[in-house]
C-alpha positions as CSV (number, residue, x, y, z in Angstrom):
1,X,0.0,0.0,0.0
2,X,3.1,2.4,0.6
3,X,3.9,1.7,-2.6
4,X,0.5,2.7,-4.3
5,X,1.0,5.5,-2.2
6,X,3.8,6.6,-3.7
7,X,3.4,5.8,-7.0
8,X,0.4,8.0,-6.6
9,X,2.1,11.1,-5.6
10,X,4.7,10.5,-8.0
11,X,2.7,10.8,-10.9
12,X,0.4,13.7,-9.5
13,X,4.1,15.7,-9.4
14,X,4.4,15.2,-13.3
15,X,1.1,15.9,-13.7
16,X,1.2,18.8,-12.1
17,X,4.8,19.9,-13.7
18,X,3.4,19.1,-17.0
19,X,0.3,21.3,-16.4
20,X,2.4,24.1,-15.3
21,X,5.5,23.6,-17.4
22,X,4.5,21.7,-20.9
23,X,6.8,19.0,-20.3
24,X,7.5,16.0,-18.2
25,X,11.0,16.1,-16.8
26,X,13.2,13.0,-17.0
27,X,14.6,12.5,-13.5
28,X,11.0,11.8,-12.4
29,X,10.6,9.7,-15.1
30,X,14.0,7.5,-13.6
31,X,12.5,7.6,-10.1
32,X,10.3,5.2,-11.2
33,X,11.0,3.4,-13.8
34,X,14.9,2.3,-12.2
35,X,13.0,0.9,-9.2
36,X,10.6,-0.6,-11.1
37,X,13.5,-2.5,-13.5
38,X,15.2,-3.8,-10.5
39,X,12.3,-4.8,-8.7
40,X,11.8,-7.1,-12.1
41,X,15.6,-7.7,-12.3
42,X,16.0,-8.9,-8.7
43,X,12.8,-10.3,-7.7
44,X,11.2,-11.4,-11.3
45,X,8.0,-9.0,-10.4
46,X,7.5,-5.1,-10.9
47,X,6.8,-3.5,-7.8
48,X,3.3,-3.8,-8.4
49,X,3.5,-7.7,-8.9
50,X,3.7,-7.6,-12.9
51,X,5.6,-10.4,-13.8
52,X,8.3,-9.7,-16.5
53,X,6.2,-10.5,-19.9
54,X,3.6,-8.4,-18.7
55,X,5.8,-5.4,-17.4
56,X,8.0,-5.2,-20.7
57,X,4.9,-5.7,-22.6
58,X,2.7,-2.8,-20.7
59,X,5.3,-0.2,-21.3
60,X,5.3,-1.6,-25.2
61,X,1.9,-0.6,-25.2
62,X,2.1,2.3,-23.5
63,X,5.1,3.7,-25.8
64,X,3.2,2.4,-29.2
65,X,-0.7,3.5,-27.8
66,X,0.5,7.2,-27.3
67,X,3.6,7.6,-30.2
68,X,1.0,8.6,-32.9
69,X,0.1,11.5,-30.7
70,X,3.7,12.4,-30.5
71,X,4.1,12.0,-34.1
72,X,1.3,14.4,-34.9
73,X,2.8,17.0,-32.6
74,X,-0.3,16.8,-30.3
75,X,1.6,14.9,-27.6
76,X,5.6,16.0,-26.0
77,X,8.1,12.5,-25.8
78,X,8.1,13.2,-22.3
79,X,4.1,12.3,-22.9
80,X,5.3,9.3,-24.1
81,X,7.7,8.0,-22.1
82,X,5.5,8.5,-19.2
83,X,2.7,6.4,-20.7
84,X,5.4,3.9,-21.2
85,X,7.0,4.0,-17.6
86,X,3.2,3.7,-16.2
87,X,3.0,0.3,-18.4
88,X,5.8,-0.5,-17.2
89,X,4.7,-0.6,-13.5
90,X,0.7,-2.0,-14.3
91,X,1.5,-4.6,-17.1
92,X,-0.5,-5.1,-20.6
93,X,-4.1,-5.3,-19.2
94,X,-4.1,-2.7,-16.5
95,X,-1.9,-0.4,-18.7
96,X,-4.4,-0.7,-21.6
97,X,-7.0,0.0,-19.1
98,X,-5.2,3.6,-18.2
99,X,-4.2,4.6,-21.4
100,X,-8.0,3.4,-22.8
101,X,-9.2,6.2,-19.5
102,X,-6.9,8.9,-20.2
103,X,-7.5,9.3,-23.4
104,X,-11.4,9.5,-22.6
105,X,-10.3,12.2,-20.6
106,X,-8.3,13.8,-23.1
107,X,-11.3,13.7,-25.0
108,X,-13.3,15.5,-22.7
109,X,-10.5,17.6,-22.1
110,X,-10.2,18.8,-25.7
111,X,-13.9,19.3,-26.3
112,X,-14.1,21.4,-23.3
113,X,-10.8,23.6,-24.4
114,X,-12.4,24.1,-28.1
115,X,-15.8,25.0,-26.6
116,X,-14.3,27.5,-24.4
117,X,-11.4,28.6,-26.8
118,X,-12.7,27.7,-30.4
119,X,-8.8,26.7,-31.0
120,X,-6.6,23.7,-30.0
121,X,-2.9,24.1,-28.9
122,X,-0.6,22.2,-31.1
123,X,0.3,20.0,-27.8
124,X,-1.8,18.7,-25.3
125,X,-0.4,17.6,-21.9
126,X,-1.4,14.8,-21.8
127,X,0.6,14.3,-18.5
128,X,-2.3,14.8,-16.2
129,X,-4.9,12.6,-17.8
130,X,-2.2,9.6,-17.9
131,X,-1.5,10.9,-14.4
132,X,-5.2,10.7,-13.4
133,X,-5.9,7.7,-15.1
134,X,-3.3,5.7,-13.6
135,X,-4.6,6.4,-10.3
136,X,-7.9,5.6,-10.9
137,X,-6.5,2.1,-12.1
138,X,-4.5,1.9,-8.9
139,X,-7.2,2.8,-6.4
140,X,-9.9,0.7,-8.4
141,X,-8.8,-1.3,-11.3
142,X,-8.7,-3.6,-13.3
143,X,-12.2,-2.6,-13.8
144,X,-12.5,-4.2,-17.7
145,X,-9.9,-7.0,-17.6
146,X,-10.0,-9.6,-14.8
């Protein structure tokens, strides 16, 4: 549960950074994803008890499921390596679960900035709906694969 904790917090500071800032810094990217590749190294489970398959494939999916963004300049790399390290940690089924949520939020998100703006920025941070997202998967998930 510390962990969770943690984890939590963690990604609410790159949320928040990426809100603020428009980008996602990489130290706090290697806060968690070193841990999380020795947890795997040393024990053969990420530290939320992802086995390796799952772990290596999760951050697959997380890096492929948010590169198009990246290549149509609507998403920042740092986007995308965040999306990855949060694979990383949940594993292919819970990481398709928080990348399928935050980008229902970045949906929501983006109506509401072109009905308020009548404009889109040319990047979204996407940061804080991976960021919310992920804890919602943490606190309740899975909630679509068991």
């Amino acid at each position: 549960m510390v962990v969770v904790g943690l984890l939590i917090v963690w990604t609410a500071c790159i949320a928040w950074y990426d809100f603020r800032q428009r980008r996602v810094p990489n130290v706090l990217l290697i806060l968690a994803a070193v841990p999380a590749l020795l947890a795997l190294i040393v024990n053969g489970v990420g530290l939320l008890g992802e086995r390796w398959g799952s772990s290596v494939g999760g951050m697959a999916l997380g890096f492929a499921l948010t590169i198009p963004g990246y290549a149509l300049h609507r998403f920042g790399a740092g986007d995308v390596k965040f999306a990855a390290v949060l694979g990383l940690l949940l594993g292919v089924g819970r990481g398709f679960e928080m990348v399928l949520g935050a980008s229902i939020l970045m949906g929501v998100a983006a109506l509401f900035l072109l009905a308020l703006h009548r404009q889109m920025q040319a990047r979204f941070p996407a940061a804080p709906m991976l960021g919310a997202a992920f804890a919602v998967e943490m606190m309740w998930g899975p909630l679509l694969i068991r």
